[in-house]
C-alpha positions in Angstrom: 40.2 -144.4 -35.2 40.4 -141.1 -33.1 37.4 -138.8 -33.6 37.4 -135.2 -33.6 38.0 -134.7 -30.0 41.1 -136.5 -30.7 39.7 -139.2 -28.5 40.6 -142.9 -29.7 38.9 -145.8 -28.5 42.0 -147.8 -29.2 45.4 -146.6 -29.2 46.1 -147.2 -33.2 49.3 -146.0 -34.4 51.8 -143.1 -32.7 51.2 -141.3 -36.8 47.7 -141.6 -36.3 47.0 -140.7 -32.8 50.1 -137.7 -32.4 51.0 -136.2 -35.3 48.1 -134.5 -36.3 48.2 -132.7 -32.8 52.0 -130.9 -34.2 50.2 -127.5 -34.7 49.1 -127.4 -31.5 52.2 -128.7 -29.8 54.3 -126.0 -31.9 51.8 -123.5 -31.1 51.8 -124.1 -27.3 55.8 -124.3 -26.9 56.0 -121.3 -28.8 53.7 -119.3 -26.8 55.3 -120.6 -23.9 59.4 -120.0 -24.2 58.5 -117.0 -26.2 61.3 -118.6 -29.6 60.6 -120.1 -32.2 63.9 -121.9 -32.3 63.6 -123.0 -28.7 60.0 -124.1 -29.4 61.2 -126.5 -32.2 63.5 -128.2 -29.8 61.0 -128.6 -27.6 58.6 -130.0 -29.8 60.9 -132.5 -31.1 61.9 -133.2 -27.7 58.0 -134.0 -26.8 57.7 -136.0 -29.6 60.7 -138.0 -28.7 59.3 -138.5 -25.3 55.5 -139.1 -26.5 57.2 -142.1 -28.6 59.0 -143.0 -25.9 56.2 -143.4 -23.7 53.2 -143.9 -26.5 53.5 -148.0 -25.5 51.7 -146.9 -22.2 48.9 -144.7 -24.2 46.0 -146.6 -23.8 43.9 -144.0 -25.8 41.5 -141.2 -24.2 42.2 -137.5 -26.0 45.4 -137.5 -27.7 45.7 -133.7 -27.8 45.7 -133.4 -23.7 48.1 -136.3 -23.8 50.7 -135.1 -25.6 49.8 -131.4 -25.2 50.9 -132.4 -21.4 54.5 -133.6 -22.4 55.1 -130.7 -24.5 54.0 -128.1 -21.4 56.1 -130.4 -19.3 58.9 -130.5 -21.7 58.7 -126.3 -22.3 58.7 -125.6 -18.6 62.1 -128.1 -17.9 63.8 -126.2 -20.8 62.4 -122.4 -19.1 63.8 -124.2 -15.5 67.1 -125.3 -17.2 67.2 -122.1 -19.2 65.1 -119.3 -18.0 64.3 -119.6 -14.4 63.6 -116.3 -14.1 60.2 -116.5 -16.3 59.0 -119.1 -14.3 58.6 -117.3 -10.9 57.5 -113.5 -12.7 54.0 -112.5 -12.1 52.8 -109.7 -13.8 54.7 -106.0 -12.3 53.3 -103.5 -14.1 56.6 -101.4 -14.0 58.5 -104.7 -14.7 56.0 -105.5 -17.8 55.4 -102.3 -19.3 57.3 -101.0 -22.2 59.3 -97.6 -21.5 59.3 -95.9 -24.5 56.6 -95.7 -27.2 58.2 -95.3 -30.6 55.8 -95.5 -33.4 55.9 -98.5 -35.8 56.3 -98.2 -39.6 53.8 -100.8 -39.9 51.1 -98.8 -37.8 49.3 -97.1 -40.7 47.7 -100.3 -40.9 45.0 -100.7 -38.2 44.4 -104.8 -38.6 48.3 -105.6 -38.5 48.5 -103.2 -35.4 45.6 -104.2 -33.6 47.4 -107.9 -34.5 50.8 -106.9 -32.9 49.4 -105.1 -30.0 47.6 -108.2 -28.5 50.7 -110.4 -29.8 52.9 -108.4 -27.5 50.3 -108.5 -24.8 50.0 -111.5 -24.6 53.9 -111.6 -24.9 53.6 -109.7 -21.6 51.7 -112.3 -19.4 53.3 -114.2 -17.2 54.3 -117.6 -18.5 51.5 -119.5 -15.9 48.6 -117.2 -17.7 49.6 -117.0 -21.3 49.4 -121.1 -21.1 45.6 -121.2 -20.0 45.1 -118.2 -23.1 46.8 -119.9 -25.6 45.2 -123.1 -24.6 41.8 -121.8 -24.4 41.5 -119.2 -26.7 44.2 -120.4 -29.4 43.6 -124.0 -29.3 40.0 -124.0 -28.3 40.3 -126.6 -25.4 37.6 -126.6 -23.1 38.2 -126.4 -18.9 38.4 -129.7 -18.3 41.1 -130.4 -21.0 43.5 -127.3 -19.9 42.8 -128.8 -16.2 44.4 -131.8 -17.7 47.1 -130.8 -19.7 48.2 -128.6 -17.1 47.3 -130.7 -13.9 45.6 -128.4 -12.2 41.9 -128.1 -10.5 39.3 -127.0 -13.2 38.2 -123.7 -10.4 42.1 -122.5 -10.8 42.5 -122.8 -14.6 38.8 -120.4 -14.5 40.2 -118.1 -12.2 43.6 -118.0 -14.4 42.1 -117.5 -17.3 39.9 -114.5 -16.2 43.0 -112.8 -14.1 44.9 -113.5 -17.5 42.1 -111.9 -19.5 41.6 -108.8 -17.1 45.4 -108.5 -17.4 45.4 -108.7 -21.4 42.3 -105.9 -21.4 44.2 -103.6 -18.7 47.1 -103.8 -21.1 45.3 -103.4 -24.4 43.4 -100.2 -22.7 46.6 -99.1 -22.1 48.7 -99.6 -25.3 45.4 -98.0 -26.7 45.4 -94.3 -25.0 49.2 -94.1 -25.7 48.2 -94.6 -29.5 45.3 -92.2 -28.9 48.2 -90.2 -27.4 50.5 -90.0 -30.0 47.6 -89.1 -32.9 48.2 -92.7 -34.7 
C-alpha cells in the first residue's frame, strides 16, 4: 500500500501505484510543451510506457518514477517536434513581449496578477520551468526533482534560484509597464 510520499513497500497494482500521480503527470507535460493537446499525448504516451515497463517497478516513490517517463517522454516529443525550445536559454530581447496592449480582463487584479506569472513562467526556458513546476507546483522536494530529472541535487538548487531570479526580473518588469500604462 503506497503511503503519502507515494512510496510503496511492494509494487501492488499499476491502478494503485500510477494513476493517482495523472495530475501531476498532466501538470508536468503541460508546463513543459507549453499545449494542452500535446501534453495529453504525452501523458498517454507515459502511461503506455509506465505499463510497459511497471513489471520492472520494484516500488520506491511512484510519483519520481513515472514523473521521469513523462519528462522523458515530453522532451522526445519537444526533440521530435520543437527542437528549437530545447537549446533557448533565456534572451531577454528573444523573451520579452514587444508590445504591451492592455487586457480586457485586467480590471481584475487577482486574475492579472494570475496571468502575469502564468506567462512568465511561460517565458522560462523549458530546462528551468521543469525544476518550478516541479518544485513549486508539485511540491517535490530536491532530492525528488534530482531524480526525476537525473541530475545532481547542487544543479537542480542552482536551477531553481536562476529560474526564480529570472521569474522576479520578469514580474518586476511586466509590473512598471502596468504601472506605466496607469492599469
Amino acid at each position: 500500500m503506497a503511503d503519502e510520499s507515494g512510496s510503496s513497500g511492494n509494487a501492488g497494482s499499476f491502478e494503485q501505484v500510477v494513476l493517482p500521480h495523472l495530475d501531476a503527470a498532466y501538470n508536468l507535460a503541460r508546463w513543459l510543451v507549453r499545449n494542452s493537446h500535446d501534453a495529453e499525448d504525452i501523458v498517454q504516451e507515459a502511461y503506455l510506457r509506465a505499463f510497459k515497463f511497471f513489471g520492472g517497478y520494484q516500488g520506491g516513490n511512484a510519483r519520481v518514477w513515472l514523473l521521469k517517463i513523462v519528462r522523458n517522454t515530453s522532451y522526445s516529443f519537444l526533440q521530435t517536434n520543437r527542437p528549437a525550445d530545447l537549446g533557448v536559454e533565456f534572451d531577454e530581447t528573444l523573451h520579452t513581449p514587444t508590445t504591451s496592449q492592455p487586457d480586457a480582463e485586467a480590471s481584475l487584479l487577482q486574475a492579472a496578477d494570475s496571468r502575469t506569472v502564468h506567462e512568465a513562467l511561460e517565458r522560462l526556458p523549458v530546462r528551468f520551468r521543469e525544476i518550478v513546476i516541479l518544485r513549486e507546483f508539485e511540491g517535490m522536494s530536491y532530492k525528488e526533482i534530482a531524480a526525476t530529472t537525473e541530475v545532481p541535487i547542487g544543479t537542480v538548487m542552482s536551477g531553481l534560484a536562476r529560474a526564480r531570479t529570472q521569474l522576479k526580473k520578469d514580474l518586476l518588469r511586466a509590473k512598471e509597464r502596468e504601472e506605466h500604462r496607469g492599469v
